[in-house]
SELO-800242 format. One record per residue: residue in one letter; z, x, y of N, C-alpha, C in turn. Coordinates in pm, whole numbers, plus 50000, padded with zeros to 5 digits. Layout:
AZXYZXYZXY;...
END
This chain:
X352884999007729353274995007865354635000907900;X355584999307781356825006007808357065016307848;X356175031407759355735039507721355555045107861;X354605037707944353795039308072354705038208189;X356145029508170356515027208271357685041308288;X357565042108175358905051408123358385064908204;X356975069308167356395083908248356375081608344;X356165071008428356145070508589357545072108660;X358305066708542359895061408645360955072908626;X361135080608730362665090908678363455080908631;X363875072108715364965062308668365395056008551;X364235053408538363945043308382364655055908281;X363725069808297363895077908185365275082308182;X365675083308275367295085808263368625077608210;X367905067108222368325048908185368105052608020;X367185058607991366845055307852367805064507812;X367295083707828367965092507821369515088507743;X370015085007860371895078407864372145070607749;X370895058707749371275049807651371205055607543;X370055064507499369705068607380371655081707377;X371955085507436372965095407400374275085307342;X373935074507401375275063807422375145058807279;X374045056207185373955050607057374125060206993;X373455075606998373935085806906375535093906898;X376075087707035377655087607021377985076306936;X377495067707016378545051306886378275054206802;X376925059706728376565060006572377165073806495;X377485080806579378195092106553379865091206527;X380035081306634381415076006641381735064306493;X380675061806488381015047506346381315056106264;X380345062506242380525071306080381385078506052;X382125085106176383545093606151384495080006190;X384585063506217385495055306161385395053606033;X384385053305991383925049105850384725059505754;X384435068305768385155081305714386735081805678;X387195077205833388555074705838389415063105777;X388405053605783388675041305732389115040705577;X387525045205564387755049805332389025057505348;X389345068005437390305077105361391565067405346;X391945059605444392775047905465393185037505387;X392005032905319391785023305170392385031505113;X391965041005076391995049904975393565056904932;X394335057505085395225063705077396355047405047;X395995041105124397205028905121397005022304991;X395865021704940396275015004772397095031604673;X396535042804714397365051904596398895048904664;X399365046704763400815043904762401445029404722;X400335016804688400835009804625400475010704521;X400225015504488399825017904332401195028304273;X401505036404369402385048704326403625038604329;X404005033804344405025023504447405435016704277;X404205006704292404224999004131404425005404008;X403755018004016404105027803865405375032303893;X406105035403962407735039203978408185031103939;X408505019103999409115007203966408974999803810;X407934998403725407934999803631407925012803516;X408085023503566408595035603477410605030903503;X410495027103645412335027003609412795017003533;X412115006603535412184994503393412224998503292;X411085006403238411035010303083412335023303068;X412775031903193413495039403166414815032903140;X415185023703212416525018403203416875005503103;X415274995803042415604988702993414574990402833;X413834996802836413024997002768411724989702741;X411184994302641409364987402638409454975602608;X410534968102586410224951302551410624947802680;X411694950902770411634947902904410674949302991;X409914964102995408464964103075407754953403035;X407374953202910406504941702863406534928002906;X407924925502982408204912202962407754912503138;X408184921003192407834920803343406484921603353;X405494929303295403824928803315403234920703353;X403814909703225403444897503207404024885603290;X405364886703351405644881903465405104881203594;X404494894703602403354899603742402004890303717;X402104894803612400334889103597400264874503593;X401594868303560401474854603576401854849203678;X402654855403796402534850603956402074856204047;X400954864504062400004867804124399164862504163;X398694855104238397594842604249396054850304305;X395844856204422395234865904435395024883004404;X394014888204431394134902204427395044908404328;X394864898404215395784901704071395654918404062;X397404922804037397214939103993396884940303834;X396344952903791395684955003650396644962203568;X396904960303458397814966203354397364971503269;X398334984003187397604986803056399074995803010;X399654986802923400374992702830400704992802679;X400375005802641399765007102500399865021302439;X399205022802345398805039302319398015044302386;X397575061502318396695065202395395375065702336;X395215055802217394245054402120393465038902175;X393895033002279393355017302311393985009102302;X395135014002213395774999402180396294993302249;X395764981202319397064971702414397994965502313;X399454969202414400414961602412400504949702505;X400274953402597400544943002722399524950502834;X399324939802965398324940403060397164933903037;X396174934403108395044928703172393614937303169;X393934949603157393054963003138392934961203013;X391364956302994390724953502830390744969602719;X390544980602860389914996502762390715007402851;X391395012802809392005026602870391235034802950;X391085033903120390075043103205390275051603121;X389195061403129389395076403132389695086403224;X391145085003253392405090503323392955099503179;X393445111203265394635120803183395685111903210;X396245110103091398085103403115399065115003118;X398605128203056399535137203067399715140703169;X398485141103306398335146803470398905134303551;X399405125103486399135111903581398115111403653;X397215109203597395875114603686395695101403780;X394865097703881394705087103949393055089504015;X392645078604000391175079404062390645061204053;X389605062704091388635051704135387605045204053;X388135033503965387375032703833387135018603869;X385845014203770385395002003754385934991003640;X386454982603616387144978603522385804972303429;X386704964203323385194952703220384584942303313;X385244938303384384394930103425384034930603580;X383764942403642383434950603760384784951603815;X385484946903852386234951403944386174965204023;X386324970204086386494981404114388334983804195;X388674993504140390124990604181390585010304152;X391735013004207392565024704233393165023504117;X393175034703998393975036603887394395047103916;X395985045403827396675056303799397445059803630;X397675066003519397455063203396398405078603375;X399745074403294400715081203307401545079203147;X401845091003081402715085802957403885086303016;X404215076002964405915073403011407285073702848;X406415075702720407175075802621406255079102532;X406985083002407406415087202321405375080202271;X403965081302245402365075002222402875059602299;X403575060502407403925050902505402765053002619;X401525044702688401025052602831400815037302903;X401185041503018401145029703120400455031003228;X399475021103239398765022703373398485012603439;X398175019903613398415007403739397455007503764;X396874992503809395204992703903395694982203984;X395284987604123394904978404261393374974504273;X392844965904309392054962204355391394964604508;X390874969304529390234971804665390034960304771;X389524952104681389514939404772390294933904929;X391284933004906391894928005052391744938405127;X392104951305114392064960905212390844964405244;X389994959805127388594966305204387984951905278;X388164945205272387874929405307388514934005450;X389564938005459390254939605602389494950705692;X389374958305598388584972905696387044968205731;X386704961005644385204953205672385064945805819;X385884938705813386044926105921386244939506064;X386884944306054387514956806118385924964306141;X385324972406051384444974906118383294966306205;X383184953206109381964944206194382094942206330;X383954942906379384344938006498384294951706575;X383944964506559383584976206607382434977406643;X381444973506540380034972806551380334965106679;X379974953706683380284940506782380444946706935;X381614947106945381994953807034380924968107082;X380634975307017379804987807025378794983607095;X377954971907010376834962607057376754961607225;X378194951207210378304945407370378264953007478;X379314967207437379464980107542378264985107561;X376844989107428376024996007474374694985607562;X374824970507506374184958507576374754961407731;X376374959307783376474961107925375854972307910;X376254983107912375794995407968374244992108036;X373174987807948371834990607952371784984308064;X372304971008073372294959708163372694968908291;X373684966408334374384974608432373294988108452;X373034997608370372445006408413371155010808490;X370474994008375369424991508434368974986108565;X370124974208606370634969008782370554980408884;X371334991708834371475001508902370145012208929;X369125013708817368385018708847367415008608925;X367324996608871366104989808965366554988809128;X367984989909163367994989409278368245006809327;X368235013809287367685024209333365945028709324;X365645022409266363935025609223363385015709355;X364365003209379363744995109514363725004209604;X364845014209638365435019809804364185031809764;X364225038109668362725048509694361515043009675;X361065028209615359865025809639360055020109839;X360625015109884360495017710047360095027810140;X360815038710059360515048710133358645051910091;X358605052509946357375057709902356385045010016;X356735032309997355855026210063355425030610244;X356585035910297356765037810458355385047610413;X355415058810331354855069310337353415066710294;X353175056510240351865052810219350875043210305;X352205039010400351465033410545351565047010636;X352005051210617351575067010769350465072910685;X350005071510532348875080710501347735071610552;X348065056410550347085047710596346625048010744;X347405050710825347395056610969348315047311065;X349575043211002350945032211047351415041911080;X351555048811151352175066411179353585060211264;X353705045311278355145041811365355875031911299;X355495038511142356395027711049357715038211025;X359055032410992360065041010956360685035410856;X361585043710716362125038010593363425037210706;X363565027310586364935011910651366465023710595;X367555023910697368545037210668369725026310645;X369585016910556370445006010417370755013010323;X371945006710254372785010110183374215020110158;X374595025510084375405033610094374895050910144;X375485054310202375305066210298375295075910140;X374035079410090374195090109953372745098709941;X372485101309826370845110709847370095105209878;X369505091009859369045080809872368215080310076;X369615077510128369945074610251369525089110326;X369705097210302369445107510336367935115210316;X367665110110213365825109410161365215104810291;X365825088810317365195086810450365085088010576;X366655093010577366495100810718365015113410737;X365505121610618364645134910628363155128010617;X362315113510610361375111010544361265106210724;X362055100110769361675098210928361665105611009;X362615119510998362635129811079360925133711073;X360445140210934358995141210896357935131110925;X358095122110952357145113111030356995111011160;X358355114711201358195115911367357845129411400;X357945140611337357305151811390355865151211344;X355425147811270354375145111248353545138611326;X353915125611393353895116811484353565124311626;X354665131611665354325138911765353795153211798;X353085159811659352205168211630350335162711626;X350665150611599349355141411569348795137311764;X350435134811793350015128511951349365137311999;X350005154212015349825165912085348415172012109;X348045169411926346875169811897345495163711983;X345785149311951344895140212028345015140012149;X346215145512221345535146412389345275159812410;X345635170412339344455180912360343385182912344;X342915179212266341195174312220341125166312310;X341375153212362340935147412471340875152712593;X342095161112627342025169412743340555177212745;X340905184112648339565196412621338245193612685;X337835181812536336885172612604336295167512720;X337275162212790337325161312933337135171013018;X337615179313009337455193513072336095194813043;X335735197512957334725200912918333375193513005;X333585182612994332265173112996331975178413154;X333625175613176332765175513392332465186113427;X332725198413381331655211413458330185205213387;X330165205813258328795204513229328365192513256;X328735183213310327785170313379327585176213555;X328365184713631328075192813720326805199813700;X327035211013601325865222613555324725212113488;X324635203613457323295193013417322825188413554;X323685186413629322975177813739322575191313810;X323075203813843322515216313883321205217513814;X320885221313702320045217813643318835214113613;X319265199013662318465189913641317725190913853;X318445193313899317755197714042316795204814083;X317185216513975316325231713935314715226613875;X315095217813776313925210513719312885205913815;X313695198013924312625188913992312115198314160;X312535211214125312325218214263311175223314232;X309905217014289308505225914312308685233714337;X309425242114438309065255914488309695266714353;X310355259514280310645271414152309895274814098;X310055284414053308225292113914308755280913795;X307495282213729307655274013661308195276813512;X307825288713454309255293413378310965291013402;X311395293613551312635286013592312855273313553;X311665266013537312085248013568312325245913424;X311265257213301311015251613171312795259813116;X312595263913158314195274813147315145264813153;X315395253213314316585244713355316315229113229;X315025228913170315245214613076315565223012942;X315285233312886316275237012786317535238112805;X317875247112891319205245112922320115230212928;X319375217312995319315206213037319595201212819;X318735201112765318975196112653319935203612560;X320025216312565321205222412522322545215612558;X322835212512705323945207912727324505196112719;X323445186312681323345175012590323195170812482;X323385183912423323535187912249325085188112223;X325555199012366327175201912296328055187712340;X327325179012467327875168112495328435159012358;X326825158912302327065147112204327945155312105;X327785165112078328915174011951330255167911998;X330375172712122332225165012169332155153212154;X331435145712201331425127612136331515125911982;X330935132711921330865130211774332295134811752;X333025150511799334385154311754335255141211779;X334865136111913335795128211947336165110811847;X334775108111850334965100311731335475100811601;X335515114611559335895116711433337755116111433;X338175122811550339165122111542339885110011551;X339165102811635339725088511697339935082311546;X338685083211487338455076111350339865081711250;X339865091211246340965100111109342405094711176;X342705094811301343725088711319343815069411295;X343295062411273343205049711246342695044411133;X342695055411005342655058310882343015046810781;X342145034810769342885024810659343115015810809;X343405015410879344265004010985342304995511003;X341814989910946340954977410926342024963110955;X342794957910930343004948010894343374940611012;X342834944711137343264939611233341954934411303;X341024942011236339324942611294338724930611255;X337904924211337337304909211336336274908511214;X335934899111174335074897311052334074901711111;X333084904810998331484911211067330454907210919;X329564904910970328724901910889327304913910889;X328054923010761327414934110719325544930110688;X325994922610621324554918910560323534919710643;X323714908010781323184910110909322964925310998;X324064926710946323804942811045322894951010995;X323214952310882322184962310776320864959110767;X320714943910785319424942310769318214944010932;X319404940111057318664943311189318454962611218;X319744970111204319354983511173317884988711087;X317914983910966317194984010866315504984810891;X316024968210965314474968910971313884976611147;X314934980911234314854988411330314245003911301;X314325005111203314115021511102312735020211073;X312475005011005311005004010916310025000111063;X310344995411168309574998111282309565009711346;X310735017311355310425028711438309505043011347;X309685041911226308975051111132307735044811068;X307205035111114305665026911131304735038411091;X304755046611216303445053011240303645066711180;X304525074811133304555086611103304525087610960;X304665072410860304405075810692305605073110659;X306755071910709307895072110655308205056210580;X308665056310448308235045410375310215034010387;X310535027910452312055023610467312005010110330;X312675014610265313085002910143314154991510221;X314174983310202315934975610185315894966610047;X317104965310058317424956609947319084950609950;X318874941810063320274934910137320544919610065;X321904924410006322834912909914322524906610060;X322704891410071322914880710157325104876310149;X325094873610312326644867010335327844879510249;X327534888310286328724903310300329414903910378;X330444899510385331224897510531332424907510504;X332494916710605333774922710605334514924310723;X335614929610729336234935010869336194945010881;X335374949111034335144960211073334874962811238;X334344975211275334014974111405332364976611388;X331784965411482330244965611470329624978311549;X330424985111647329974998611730329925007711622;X330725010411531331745020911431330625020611298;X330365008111262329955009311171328245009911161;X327835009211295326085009911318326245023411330;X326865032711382326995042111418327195050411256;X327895047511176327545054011012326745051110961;X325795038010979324515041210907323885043710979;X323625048011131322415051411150322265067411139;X323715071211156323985087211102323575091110926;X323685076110870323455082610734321615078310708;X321465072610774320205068210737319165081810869;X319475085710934319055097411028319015109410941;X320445107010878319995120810760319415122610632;X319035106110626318085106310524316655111710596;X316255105210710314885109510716314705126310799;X316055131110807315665144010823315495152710711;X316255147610589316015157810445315295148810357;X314515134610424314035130210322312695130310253;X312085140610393310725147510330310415158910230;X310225153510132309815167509993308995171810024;X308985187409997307645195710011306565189009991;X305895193510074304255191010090304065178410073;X305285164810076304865150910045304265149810221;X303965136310235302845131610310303965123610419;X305225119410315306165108710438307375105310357;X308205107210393310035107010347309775091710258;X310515090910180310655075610130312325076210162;X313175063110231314235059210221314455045610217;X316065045310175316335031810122317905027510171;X317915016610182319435007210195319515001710095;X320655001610053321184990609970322384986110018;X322664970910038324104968309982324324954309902;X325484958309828325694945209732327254938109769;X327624933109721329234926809709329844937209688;X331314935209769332384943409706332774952309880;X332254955209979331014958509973330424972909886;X329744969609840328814988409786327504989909846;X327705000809963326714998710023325725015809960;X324465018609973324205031609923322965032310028;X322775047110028321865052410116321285062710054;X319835063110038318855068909947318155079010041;X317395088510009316015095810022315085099109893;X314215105509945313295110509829312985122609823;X314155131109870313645141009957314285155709867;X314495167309841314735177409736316175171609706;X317205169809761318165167409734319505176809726;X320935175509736321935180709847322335191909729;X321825209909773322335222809688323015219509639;X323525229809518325225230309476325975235209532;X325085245109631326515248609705327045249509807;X326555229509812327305223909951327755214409932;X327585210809801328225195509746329765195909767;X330035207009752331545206009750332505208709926;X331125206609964331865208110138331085197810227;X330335192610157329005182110214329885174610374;X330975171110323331485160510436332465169910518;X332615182010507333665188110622332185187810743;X333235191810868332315190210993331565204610997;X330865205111052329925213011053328595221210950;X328945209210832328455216010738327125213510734;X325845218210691324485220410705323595221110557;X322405217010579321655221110459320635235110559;X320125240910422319185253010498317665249310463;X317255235010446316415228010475315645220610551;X314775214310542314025204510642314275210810791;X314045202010844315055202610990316065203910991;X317485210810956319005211110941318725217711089;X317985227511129318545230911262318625220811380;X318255207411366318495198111482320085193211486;X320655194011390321915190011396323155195511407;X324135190911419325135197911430326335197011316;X325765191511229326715197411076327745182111123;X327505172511178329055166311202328445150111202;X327155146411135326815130811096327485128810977;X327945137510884328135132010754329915130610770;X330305137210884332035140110891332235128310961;X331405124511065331695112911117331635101811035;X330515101510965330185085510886331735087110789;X332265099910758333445096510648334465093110704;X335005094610797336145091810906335735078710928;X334295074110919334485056810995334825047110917;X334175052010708334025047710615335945049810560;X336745056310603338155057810561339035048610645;X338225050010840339165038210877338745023110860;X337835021210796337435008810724338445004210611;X339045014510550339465017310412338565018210316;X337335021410315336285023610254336505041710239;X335645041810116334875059210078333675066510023;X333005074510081332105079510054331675090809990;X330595087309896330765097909795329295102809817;X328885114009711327325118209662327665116309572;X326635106709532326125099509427324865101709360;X324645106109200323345108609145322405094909124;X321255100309182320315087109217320215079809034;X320425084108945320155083908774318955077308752;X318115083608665316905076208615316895060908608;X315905054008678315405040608701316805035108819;X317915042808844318855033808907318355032309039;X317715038409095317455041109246315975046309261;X314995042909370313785051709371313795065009437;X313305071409362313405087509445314195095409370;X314205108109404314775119309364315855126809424;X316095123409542316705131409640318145127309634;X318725129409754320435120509755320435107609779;X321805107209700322585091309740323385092809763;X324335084409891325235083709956325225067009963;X326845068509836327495054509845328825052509865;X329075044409970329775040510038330595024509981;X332035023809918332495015509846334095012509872;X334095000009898336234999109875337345009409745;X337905019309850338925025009795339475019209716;X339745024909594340235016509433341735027209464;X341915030809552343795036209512344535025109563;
END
């Protein structure tokens, strides 16, 4: 889930990004304290240690080995903590005096000094020096307090590290969720103008930065859009218009020509083709016009009165299985009961009777006797529309729903390529979508296409 939110979100990933650089600094940063720290132990006990072997070499120099001896043993007996370690003796083991059970193995001739474990663990800073003839004396510190100190010292680094990279995340993360709010607004404005809210605008809040400026440029682009969309739709309406009234003129010319006896009668059969031709391109502009009307009001359903599909489908339905009575044509239904959706009842008789029209124009198979078609709808709504008829090329599947598109079958020449563009424009401003759908063995009767029609899952 993390994983998931992380690929979707610039924000997040940059959030992480940061954080992740911010721990491989602190952890980068500990280990060169750590570093510094040991050298620190390391260095401040060899100067008390160096400190203590002076001071007792100037004893034995000025008073001799029964005087050192007597001081050793003075140390070692008021020392209460972090007792220092002694060893004065030969260079064969022998104690004279001290606390050091076995002679490290230190050079006394180098004064050598290093980091030894004593008998009974200790671990402590030696240094091991002859100071007289088969005379050798040596100093041990204990690590303890200073490293006890550098300990506490680092935990309270860690700590701190913790808290700084805890705010950080915190804080960083505030900052991205309220920038991830100001672009999910905008993303949302933009997903109501794809819906067809074409007079929604992102909110121009907050500090004046890229952000703020995203939305200016995101409203500038919606209002030209806006008024590229308007321009659109009253030229096509203009057009239209234009259009219709010469040819409802030239129809009624026409249609005059038709009813004039004294014309030959080739003229008259001449003026009702013409006459139905021009009531071909009529309905083409009605159909453009719907389509457009439809693509602009794209998703905007939610304002449309309840309708009871079930009912509709089933009075259409059985309007089909009466009117194709007598010619063989076989009409299935199979209507879920109480489907209620919001819609327009003009809009939406008008896509099935376009889809169910183009079933029984491609739904006759060679040499069969009578088209078989079918309705379905279930919940949700899923509504589907069947034939039995050869079924939709390959190579038109992939253009099936642009306008004008055609099969080079059945009857395709009665139409005008623009039932299947319309039914998709009515099925989008529903918020619904329509697909071709494979009828699949036993799922459906027939062989031919399916066209199902279902609530948009984006």
């Amino acid at each position: 889930m993390f994983l998931r939110f992380l690929s979707h979100s610039l924000l997040a990933r940059y959030t992480a990004i940061t954080a992740l650089a911010t721990v491989v600094l602190l952890g980068g940063g500990a280990l060169f304290l750590n570093r510094v720290l040991e050298d620190s132990i390391e260095n401040r006990l060899i100067r008390e240690v160096d400190v203590d072997l002076a001071g007792l070499v100037d004893i034995y120099a000025s008073s001799g080995r029964a005087e050192l001896t007597e001081r050793i043993e003075d140390r070692l007996g008021t020392v209460a903590s972090d007792q220092p370690h002694y060893y004065l003796g030969d260079a064969a083991g022998n104690r004279a005096a001290g606390n050091i059970a076995r002679l490290p193995p230190l050079s006394t001739h180098l004064s050598q000094g290093g980091k030894v474990t004593l008998a009974k663990g200790e671990k402590v800073f030696a240094r091991a020096t002859m100071i007289g003839p088969d005379t050798v004396l040596v100093v041990a510190h204990e690590y303890g307090t200073v490293e006890r100190d550098y300990r506490r010292l680092r935990i309270a680094r860690w700590v701190v590290g913790a808290l700084l990279l805890a705010g950080f995340i915190v804080i960083g993360a505030l900052l991205a969720r309220r920038l991830r709010q100001r672009v999910d607004r905008i993303a949302e404005v933009l997903d109501g103008v794809d819906r067809g809210e074409i007079d929604r605008r992102a909110e121009l809040t907050g500090p004046d930065d890229e952000i703020t400026a995203l939305a200016r440029a995101t409203n500038r682009t919606i209002a030209r859009y806006q008024a590229l969309a308007d321009a659109h739709r009253e030229v096509t309406e203009h057009t239209a218009h234009e259009m219709r009234t010469p040819l409802a003129h030239l129809d009624y010319r026409l249609g005059k020509l038709a009813d004039d006896e004294t014309a030959t009668e080739p003229s008259r059969a001449l003026a009702q083709v013409a006459r139905a031709d021009i009531r071909n391109i009529v309905a083409m502009l009605d159909s453009l016009l719907d389509i457009a009307s439809s693509e602009a009001r794209r998703d905007d359903f939610r304002s449309l009165p309840e309708l009871d599909l079930s009912q509709l489908c089933l009075q259409i339905g059985e309007m089909y299985q009466e009117s194709t009575e007598e010619d063989g044509t076989e009409v299935t239904l199979d209507i879920a009961p109480d489907v209620v959706v919001r819609g327009d009842r003009m809009q939406l008789s008008r896509m099935l009777t376009n889809l169910l029209d183009n079933a029984l124009r491609y739904g006759r198979g060679e040499g069969a006797a009578g088209a078989r078609i079918g309705l379905v709808l279930r919940p949700g709504p899923v509504l589907r529309v069947w034939d039995s008829g050869p079924g939709i090329p390959d190579g038109l599947r992939d253009r099936l729903f642009e306008r004008f598109a055609r099969g080079d079958h059945g009857a395709a020449g009665q139409g005008h390529g623009l039932g299947l563009a319309l039914a998709r424009a009515i099925a989008e401003r529903h918020g619904w979508r329509i697909r071709l759908a494979d009828a699949g063995p036993g799922a459906l009767p027939g062989k031919g296409a399916v066209f199902e029609i279902a609530r948009d899952g984006r």
